[in-house]
C-alpha atoms as an extended CHARMM CRD file, in Angstrom:
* protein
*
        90  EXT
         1         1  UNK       CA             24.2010000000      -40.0840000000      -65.1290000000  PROA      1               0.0000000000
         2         2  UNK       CA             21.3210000000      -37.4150000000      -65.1250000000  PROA      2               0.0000000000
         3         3  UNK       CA             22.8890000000      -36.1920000000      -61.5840000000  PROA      3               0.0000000000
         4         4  UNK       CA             26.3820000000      -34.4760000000      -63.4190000000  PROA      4               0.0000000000
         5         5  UNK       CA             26.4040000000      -30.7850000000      -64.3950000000  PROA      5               0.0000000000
         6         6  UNK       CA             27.3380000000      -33.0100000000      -67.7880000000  PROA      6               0.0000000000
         7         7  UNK       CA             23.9010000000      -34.6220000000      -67.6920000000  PROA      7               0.0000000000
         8         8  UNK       CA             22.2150000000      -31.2780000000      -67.2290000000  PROA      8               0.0000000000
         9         9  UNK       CA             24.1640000000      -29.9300000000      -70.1680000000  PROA      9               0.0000000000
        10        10  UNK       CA             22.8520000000      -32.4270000000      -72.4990000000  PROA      10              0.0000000000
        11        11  UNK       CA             19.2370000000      -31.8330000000      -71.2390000000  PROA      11              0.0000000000
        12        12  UNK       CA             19.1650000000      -28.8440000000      -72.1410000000  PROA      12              0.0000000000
        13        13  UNK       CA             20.5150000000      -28.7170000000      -75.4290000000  PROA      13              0.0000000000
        14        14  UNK       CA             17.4710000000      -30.5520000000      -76.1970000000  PROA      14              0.0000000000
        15        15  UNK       CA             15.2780000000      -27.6900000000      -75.3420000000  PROA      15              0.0000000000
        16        16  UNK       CA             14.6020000000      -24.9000000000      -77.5000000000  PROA      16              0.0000000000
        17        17  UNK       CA             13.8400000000      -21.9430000000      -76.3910000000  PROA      17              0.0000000000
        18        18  UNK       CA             11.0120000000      -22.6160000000      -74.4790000000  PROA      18              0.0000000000
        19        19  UNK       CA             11.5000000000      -20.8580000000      -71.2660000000  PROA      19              0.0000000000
        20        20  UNK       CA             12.4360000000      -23.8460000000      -69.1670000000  PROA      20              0.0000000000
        21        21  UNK       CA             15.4970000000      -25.2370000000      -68.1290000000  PROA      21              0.0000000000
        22        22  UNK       CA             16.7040000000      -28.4820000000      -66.4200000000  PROA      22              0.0000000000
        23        23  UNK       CA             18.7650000000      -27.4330000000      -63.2090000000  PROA      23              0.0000000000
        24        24  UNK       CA             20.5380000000      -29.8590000000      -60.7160000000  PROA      24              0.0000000000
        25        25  UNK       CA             18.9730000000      -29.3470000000      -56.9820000000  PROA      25              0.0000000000
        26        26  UNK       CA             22.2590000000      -29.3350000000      -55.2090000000  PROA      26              0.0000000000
        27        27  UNK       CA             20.6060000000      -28.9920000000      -51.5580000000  PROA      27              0.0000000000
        28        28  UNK       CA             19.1320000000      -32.6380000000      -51.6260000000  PROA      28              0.0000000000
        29        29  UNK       CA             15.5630000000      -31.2410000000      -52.7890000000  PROA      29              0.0000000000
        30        30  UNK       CA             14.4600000000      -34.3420000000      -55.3340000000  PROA      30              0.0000000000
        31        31  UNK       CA             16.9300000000      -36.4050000000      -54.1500000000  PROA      31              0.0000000000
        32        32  UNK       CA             19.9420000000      -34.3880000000      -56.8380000000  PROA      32              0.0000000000
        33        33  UNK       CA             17.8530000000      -35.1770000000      -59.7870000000  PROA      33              0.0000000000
        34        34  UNK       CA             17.1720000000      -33.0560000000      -62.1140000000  PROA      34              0.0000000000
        35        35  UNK       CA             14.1140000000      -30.6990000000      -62.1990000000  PROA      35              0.0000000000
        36        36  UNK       CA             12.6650000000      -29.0380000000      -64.8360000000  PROA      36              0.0000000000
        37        37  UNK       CA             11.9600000000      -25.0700000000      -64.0200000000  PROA      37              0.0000000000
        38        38  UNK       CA             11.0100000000      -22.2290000000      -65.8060000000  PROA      38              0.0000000000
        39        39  UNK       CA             14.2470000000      -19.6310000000      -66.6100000000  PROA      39              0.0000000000
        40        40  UNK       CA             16.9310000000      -19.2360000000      -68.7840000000  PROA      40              0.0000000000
        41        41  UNK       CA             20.7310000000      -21.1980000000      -69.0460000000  PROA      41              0.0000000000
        42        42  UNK       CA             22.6410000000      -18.8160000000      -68.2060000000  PROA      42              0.0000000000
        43        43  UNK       CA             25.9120000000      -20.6720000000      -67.4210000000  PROA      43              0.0000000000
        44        44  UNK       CA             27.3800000000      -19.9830000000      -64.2000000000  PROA      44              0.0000000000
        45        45  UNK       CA             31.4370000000      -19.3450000000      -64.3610000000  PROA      45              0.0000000000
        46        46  UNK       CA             33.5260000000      -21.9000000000      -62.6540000000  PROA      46              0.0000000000
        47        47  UNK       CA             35.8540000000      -21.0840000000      -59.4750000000  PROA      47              0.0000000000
        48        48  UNK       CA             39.6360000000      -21.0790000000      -60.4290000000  PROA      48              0.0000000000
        49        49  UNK       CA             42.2260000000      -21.6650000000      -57.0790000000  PROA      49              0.0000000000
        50        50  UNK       CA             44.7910000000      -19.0460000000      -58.5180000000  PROA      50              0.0000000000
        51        51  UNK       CA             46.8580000000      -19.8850000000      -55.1520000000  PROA      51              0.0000000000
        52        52  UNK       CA             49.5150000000      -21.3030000000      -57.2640000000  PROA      52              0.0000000000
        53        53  UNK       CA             49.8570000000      -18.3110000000      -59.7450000000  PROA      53              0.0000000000
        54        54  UNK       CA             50.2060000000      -15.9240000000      -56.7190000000  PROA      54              0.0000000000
        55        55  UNK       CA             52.6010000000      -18.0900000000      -55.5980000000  PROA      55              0.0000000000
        56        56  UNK       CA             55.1070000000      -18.1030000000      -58.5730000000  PROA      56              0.0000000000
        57        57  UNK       CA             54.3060000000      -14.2010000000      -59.2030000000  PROA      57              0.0000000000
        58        58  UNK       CA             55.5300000000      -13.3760000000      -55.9840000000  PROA      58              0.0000000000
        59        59  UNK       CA             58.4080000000      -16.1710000000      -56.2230000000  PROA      59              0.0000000000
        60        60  UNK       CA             59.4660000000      -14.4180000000      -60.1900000000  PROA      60              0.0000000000
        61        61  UNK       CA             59.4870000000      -10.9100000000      -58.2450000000  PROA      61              0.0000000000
        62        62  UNK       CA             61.8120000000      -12.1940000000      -55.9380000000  PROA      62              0.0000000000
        63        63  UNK       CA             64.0760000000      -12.4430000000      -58.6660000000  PROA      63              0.0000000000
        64        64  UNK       CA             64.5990000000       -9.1660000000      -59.2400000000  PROA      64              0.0000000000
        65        65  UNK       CA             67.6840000000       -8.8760000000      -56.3440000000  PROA      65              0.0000000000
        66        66  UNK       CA             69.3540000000      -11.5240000000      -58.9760000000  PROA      66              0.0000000000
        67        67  UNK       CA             68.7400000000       -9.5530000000      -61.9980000000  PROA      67              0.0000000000
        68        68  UNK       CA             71.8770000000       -9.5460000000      -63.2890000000  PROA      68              0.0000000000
        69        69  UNK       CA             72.4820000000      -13.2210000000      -63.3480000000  PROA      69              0.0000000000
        70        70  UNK       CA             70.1800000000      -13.0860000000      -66.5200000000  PROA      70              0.0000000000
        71        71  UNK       CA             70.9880000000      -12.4730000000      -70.1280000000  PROA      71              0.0000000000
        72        72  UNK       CA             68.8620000000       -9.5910000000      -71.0880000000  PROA      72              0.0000000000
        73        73  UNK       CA             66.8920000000      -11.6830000000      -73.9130000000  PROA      73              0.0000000000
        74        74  UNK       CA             65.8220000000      -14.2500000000      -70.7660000000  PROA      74              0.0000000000
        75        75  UNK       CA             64.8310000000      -11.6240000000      -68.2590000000  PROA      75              0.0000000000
        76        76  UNK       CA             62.7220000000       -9.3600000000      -70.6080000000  PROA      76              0.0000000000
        77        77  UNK       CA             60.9780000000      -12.8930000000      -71.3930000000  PROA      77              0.0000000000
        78        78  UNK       CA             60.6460000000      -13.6520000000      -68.0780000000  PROA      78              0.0000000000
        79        79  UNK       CA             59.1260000000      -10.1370000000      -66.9320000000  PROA      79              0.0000000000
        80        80  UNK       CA             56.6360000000      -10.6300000000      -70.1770000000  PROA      80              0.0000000000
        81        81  UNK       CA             55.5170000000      -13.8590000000      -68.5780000000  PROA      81              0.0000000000
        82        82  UNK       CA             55.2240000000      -12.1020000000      -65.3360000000  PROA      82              0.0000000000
        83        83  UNK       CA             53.2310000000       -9.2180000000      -67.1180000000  PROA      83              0.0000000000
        84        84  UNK       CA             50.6810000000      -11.8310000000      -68.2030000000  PROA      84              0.0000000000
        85        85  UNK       CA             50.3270000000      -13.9510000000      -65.2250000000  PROA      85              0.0000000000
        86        86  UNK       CA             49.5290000000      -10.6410000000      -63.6500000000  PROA      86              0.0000000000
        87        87  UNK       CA             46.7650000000      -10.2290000000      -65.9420000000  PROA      87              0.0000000000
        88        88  UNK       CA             45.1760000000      -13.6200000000      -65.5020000000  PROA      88              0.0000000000
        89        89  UNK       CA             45.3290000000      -12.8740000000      -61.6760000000  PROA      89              0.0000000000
        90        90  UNK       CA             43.4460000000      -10.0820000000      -61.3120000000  PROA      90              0.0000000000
């Protein structure tokens, strides 16, 4: 279906560079079909809900009062899990 972001994809890989692209009218202008306008594809980065990583960050820091109840081997891999879920957050 020519109304997907997939659809619009696939048009324009089928374009060289010509100075046109195919974009997707998402505010009901040509009924969501696509429409062919002059520009370039510059891809537009998706949205990511990081909710959930907050969410086990803060619950891993809450660890820390336990501390001890870890072997040392498990809690250095834990905090180098919480090291990079710290980077992917911000």
């Amino acid at each position: 279906e020519l109304k997907s972001g997939e659809g619009i994809s696939l048009l324009n890989t089928s374009l060289p560079e010509t100075g046109f692209i195919w974009t997707s009218p998402s505010n009901g202008e040509n009924r969501g079909l696509p429409t062919l306008k002059e520009g370039k594809n510059e891809p537009t980065p998706d949205v990511v809900d990081k909710t959930n990583l907050e969410n086990y960050i803060n619950q891993v820091k809450e660890l820390e009062v336990n501390k001890e109840q870890y072997t040392e081997e498990s809690w250095n891999n834990l905090q180098q899990v919480l090291k990079d879920a710290k980077a992917i957050f911000e």
